[in-house]
Every structure is written in structure tokens, then in C-alpha cells.
MDTraj code that builds the backbone (N, CA, C; nanometers):
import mdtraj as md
import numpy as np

residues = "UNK UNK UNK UNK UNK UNK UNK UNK UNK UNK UNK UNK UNK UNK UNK UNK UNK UNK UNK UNK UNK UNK UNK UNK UNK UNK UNK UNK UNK UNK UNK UNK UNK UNK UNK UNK UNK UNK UNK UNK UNK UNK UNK UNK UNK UNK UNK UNK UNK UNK UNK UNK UNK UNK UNK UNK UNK UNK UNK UNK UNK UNK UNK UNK UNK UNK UNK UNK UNK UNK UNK UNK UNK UNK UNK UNK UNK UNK UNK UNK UNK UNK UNK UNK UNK UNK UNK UNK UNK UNK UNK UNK UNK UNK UNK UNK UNK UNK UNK UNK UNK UNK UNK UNK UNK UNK UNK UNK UNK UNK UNK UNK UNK UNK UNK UNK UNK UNK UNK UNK".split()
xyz = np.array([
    [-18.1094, -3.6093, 15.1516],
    [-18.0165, -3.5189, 15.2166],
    [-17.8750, -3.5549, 15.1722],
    [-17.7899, -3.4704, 15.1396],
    [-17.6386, -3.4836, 15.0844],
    [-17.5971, -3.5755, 15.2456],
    [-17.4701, -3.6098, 15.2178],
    [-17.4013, -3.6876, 15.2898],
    [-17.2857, -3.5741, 15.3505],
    [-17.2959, -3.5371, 15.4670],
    [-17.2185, -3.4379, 15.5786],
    [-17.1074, -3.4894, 15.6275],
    [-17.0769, -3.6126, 15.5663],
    [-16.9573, -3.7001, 15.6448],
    [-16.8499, -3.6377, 15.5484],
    [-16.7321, -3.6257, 15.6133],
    [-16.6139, -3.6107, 15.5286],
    [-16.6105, -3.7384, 15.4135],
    [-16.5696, -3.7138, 15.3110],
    [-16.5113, -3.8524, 15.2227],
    [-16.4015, -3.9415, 15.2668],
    [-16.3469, -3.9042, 15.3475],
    [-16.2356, -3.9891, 15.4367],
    [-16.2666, -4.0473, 15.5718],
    [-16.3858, -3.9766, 15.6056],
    [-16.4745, -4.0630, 15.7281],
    [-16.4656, -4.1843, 15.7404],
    [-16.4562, -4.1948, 15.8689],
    [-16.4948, -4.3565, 15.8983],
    [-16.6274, -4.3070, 15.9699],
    [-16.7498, -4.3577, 15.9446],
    [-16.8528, -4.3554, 16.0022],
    [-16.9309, -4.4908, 16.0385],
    [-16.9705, -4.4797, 16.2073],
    [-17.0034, -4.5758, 16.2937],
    [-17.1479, -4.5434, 16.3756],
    [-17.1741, -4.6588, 16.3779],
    [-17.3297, -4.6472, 16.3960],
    [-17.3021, -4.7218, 16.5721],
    [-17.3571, -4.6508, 16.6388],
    [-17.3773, -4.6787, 16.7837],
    [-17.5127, -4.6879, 16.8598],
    [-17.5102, -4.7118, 16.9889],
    [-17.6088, -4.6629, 17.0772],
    [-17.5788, -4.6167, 17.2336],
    [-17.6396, -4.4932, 17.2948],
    [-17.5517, -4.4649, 17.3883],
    [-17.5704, -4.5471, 17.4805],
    [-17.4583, -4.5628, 17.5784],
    [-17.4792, -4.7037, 17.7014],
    [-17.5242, -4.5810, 17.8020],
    [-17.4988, -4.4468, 17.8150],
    [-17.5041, -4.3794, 17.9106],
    [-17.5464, -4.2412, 17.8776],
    [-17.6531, -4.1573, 17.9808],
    [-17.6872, -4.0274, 17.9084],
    [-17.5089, -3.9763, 17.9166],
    [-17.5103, -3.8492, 17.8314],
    [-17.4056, -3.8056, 17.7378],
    [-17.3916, -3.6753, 17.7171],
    [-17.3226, -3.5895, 17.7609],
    [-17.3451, -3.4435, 17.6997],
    [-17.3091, -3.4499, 17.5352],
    [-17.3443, -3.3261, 17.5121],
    [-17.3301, -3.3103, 17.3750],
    [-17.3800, -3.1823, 17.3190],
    [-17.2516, -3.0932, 17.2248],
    [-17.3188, -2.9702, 17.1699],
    [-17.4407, -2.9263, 17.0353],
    [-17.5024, -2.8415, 17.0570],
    [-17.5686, -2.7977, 16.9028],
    [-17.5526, -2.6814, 16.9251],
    [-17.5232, -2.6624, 16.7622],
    [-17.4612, -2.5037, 16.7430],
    [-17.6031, -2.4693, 16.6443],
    [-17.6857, -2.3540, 16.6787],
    [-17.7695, -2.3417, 16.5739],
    [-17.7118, -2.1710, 16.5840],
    [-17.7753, -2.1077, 16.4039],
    [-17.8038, -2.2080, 16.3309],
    [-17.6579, -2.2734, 16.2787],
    [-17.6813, -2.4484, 16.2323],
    [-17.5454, -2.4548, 16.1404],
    [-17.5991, -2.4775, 15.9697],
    [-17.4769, -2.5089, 15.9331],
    [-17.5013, -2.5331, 15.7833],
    [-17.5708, -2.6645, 15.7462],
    [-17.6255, -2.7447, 15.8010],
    [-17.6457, -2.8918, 15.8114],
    [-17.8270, -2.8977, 15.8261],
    [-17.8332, -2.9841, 15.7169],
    [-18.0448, -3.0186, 15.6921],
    [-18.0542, -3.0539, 15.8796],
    [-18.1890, -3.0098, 15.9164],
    [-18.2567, -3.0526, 15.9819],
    [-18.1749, -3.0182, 16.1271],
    [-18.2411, -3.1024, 16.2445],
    [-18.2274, -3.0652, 16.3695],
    [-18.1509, -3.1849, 16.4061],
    [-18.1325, -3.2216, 16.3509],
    [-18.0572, -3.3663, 16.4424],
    [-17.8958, -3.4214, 16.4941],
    [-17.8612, -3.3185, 16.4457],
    [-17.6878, -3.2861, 16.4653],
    [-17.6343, -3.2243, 16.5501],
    [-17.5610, -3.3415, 16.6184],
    [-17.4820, -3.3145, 16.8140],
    [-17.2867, -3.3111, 16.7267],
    [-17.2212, -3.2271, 16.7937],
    [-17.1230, -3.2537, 16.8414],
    [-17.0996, -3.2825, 16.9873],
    [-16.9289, -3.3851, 16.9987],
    [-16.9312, -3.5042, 17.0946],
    [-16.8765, -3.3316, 17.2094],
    [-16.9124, -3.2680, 17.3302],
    [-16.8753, -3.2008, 17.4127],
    [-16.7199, -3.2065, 17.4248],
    [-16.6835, -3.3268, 17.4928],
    [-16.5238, -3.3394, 17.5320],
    [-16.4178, -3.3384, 17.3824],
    [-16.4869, -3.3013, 17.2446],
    [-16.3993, -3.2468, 17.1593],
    [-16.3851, -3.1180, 17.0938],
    [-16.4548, -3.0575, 17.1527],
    [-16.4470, -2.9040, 17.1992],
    [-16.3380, -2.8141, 17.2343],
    [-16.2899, -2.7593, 17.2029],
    [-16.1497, -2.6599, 17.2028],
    [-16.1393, -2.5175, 17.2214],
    [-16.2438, -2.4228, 17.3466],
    [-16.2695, -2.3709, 17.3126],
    [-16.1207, -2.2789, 17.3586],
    [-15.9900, -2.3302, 17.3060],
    [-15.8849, -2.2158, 17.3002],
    [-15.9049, -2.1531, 17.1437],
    [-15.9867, -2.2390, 17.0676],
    [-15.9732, -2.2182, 16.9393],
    [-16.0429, -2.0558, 16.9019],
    [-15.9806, -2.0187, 16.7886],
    [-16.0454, -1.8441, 16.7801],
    [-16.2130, -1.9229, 16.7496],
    [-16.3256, -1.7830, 16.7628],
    [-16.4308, -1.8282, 16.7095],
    [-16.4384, -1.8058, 16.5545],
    [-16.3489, -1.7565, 16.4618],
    [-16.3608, -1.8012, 16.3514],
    [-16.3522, -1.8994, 16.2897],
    [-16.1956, -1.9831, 16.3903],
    [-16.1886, -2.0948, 16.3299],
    [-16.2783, -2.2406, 16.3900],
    [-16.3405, -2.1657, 16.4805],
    [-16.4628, -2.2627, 16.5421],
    [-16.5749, -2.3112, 16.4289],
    [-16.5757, -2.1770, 16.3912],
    [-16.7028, -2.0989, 16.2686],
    [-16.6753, -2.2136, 16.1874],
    [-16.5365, -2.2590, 16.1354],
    [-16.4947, -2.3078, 16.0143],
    [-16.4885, -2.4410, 16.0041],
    [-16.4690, -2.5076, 16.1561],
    [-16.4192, -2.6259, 16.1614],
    [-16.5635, -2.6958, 16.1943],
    [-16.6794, -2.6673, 16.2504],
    [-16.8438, -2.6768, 16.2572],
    [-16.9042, -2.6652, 16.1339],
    [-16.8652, -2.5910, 16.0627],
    [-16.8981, -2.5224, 15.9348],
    [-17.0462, -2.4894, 15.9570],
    [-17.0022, -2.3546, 16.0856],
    [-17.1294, -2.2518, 16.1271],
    [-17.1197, -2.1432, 15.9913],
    [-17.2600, -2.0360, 16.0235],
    [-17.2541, -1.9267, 15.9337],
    [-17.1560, -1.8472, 15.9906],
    [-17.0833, -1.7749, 15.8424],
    [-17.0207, -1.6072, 15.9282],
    [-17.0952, -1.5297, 15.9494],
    [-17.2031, -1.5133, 15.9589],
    [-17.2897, -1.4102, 15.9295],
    [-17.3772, -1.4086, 16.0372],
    [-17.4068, -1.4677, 16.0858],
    [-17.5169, -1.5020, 16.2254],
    [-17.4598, -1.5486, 16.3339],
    [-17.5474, -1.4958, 16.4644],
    [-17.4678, -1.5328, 16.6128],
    [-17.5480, -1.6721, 16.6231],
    [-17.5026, -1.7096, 16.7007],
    [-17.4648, -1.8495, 16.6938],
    [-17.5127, -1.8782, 16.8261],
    [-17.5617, -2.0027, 16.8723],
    [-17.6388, -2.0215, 16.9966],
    [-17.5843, -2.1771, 17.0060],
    [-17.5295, -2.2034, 17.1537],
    [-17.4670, -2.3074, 17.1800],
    [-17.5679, -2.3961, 17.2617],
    [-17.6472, -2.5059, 17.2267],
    [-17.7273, -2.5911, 17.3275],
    [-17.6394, -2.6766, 17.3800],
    [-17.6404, -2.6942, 17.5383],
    [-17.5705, -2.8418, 17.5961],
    [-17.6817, -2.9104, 17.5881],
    [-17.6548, -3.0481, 17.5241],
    [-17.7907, -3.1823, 17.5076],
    [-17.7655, -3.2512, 17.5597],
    [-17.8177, -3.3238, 17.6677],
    [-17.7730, -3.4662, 17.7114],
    [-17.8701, -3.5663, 17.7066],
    [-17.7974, -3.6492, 17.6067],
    [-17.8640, -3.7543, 17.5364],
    [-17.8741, -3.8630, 17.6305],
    [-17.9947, -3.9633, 17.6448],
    [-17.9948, -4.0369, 17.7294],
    [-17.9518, -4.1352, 17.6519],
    [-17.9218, -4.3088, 17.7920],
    [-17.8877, -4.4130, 17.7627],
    [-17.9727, -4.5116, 17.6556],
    [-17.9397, -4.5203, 17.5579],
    [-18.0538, -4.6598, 17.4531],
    [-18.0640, -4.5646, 17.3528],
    [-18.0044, -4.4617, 17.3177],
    [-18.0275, -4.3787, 17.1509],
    [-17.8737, -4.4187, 17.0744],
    [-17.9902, -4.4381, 16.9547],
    [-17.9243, -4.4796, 16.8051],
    [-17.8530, -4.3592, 16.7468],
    [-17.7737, -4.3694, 16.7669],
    [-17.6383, -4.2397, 16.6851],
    [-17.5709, -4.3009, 16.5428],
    [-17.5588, -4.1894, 16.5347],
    [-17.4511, -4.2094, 16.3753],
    [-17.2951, -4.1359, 16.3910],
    [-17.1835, -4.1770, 16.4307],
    [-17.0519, -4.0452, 16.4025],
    [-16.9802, -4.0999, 16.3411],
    [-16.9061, -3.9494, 16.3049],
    [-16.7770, -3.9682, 16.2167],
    [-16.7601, -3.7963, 16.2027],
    [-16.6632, -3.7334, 16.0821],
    [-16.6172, -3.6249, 16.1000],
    [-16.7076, -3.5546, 15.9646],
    [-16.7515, -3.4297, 16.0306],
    [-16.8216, -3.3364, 15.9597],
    [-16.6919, -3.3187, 15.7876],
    [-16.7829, -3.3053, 15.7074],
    [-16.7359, -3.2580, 15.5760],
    [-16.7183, -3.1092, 15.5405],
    [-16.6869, -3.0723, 15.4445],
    [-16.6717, -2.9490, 15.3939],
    [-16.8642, -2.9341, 15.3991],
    [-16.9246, -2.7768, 15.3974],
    [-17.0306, -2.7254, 15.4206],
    [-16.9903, -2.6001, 15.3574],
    [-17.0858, -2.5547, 15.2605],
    [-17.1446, -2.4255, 15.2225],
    [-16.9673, -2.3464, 15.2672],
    [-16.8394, -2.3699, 15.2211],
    [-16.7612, -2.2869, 15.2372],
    [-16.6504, -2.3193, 15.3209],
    [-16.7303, -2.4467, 15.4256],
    [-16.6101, -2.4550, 15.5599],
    [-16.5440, -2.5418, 15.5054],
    [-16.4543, -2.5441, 15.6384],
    [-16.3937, -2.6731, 15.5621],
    [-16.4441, -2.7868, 15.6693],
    [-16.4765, -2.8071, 15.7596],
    [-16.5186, -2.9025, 15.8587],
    [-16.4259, -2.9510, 15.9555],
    [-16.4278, -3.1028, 15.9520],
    [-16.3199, -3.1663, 16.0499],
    [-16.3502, -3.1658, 16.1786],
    [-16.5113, -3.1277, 16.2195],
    [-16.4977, -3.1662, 16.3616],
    [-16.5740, -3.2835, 16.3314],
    [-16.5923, -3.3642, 16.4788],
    [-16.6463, -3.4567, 16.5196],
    [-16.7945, -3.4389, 16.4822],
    [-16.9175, -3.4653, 16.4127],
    [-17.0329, -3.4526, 16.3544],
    [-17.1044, -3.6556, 16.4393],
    [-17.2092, -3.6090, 16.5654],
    [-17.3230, -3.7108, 16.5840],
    [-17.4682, -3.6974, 16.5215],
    [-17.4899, -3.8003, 16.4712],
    [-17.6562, -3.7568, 16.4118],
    [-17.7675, -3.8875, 16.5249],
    [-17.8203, -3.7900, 16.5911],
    [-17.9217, -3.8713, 16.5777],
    [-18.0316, -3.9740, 16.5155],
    [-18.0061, -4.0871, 16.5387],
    [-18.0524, -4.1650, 16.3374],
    [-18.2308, -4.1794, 16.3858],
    [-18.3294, -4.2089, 16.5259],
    [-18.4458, -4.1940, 16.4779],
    [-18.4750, -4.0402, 16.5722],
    [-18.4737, -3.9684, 16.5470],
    [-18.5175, -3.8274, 16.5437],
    [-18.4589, -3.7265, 16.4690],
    [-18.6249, -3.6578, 16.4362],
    [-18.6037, -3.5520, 16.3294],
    [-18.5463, -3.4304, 16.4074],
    [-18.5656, -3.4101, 16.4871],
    [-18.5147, -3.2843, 16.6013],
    [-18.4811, -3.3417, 16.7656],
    [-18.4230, -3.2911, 16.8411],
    [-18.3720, -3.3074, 16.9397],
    [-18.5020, -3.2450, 17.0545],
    [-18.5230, -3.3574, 17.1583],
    [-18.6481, -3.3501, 17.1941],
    [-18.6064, -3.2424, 17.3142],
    [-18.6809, -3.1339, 17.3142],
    [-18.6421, -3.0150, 17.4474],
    [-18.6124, -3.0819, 17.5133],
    [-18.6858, -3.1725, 17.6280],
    [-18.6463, -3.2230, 17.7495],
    [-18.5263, -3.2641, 17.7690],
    [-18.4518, -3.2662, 17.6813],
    [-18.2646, -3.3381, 17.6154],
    [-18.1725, -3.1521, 17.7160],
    [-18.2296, -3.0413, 17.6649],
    [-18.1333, -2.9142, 17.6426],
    [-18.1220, -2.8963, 17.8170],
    [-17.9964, -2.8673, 17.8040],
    [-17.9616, -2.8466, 17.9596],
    [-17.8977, -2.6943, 17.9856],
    [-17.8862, -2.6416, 17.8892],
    [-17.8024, -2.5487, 17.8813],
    [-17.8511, -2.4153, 17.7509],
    [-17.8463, -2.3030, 17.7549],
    [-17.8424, -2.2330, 17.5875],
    [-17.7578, -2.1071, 17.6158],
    [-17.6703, -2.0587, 17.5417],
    [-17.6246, -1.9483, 17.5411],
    [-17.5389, -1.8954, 17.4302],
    [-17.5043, -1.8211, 17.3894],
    [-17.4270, -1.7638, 17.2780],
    [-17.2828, -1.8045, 17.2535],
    [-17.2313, -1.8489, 17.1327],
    [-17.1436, -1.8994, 17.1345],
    [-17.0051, -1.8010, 17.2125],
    [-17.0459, -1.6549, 17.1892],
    [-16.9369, -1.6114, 17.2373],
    [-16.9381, -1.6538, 17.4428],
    [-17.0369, -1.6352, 17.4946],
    [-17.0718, -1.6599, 17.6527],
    [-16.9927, -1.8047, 17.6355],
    [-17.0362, -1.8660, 17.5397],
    [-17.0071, -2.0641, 17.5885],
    [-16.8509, -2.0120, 17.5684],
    [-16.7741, -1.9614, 17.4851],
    [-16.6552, -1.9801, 17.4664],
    [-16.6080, -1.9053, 17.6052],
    [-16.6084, -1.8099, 17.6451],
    [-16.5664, -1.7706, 17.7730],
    [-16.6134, -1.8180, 17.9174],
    [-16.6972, -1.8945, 17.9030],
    [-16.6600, -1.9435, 18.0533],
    [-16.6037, -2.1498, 18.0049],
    [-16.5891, -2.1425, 17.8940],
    [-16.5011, -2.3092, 17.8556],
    [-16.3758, -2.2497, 17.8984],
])
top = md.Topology()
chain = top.add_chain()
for i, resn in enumerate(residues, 1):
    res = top.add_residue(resn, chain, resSeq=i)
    for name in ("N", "CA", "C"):
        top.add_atom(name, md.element.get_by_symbol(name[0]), res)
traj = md.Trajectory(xyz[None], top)
């Protein structure tokens, strides 16, 4: 899998001390299921294009916002999303390091990015 980290990343390997909210935007531009953004860096004054851009979601497809809350004792990976298929990135990018997908029992929440942006 290419490397999703910006080239100027600092990327840090953690584990959570505490369950955690956390967003997934599907679909995004990014292999596989395992990619959280951190909730509390979320902006949703931002237009949804430049949401689109800074996630480096599709323009082309609606967009579905999961709230995840990750429990206490998981192995994470962060640092800041890279350029993707066009975007330019720059948000906050968590990977889950042992799961291939985000286990349902995690989703607390689903709705369309435009719904999530109006009631943030």
C-alpha cells in the first residue's frame, strides 16, 4: 500500500488509554477500511468542498460520515493525511495498525456528510 502520510509528517505510533470518538468518511480515497479521523479536528464551518479536499474524499460521490468509538488498548498509527488522487490533504489521518476494517460494534453513528455538517 503507498504511504498516505504527508512527506512532512511526523508520524506516531500509539495506543488508546481511553475509548475515543473518531470519524470515517466513506467512500474515501485511501486502500482499505482502516482509516479514522481524530473527531475534535473537525471544522465543520469549513465549505464541504473544501472538506472534500482536505480528507481527500471523492467529488463525485455522497459521502457517508461514521462516528467510531474506538475502545481503550488499540494500536493506532497518526500523523497528517497526504495529497490523494487530486486532494491536497492536511487533515489529521488515524490508521488502525491490527485491523483490516473497523469492527461494526465500534459505529455509533451514520449519516451523510451533508446531515453531519449541519447539525456540527
Amino acid at each position: 500500500m503507498p504511504n498516505p502520510y504527508a512527506d512532512d509528517s511526523i508520524v506516531m505510533e500509539g495506543t488508546t488509554s481511553d475509548a475515543t470518538e473518531y470519524l470515517q468518511f466513506q467512500p474515501n480515497n485511501l486502500p482499505g477500511d482502516c482509516w479514522l479521523h481524530r473527531r475534535d479536528q473537525f471544522d465543520s464551518t469549513v465549505s464541504e468542498p473544501d472538506i472534500r479536499d482536505e480528507y481527500a474524499l471523492p467529488t463525485d460521490s455522497a459521502i457517508t460520515v461514521r462516528v467510531i468509538e474506538v475502545p481503550a488498548d488499540v494500536d493506532i498509527r497518526i500523523g497528517t493525511l497526504g495529497p490523494v488522487s487530486q486532494r491536497s490533504g492536511g487533515a489529521d489521518l488515524v490508521e488502525l495498525r491490527n485491523y483490516q476494517t473497523v469492527p461494526g460494534e465500534w459505529e455509533q453513528n451514520s449519516t451523510s456528510l451533508e446531515t453531519f455538517l449541519s447539525l456540527s
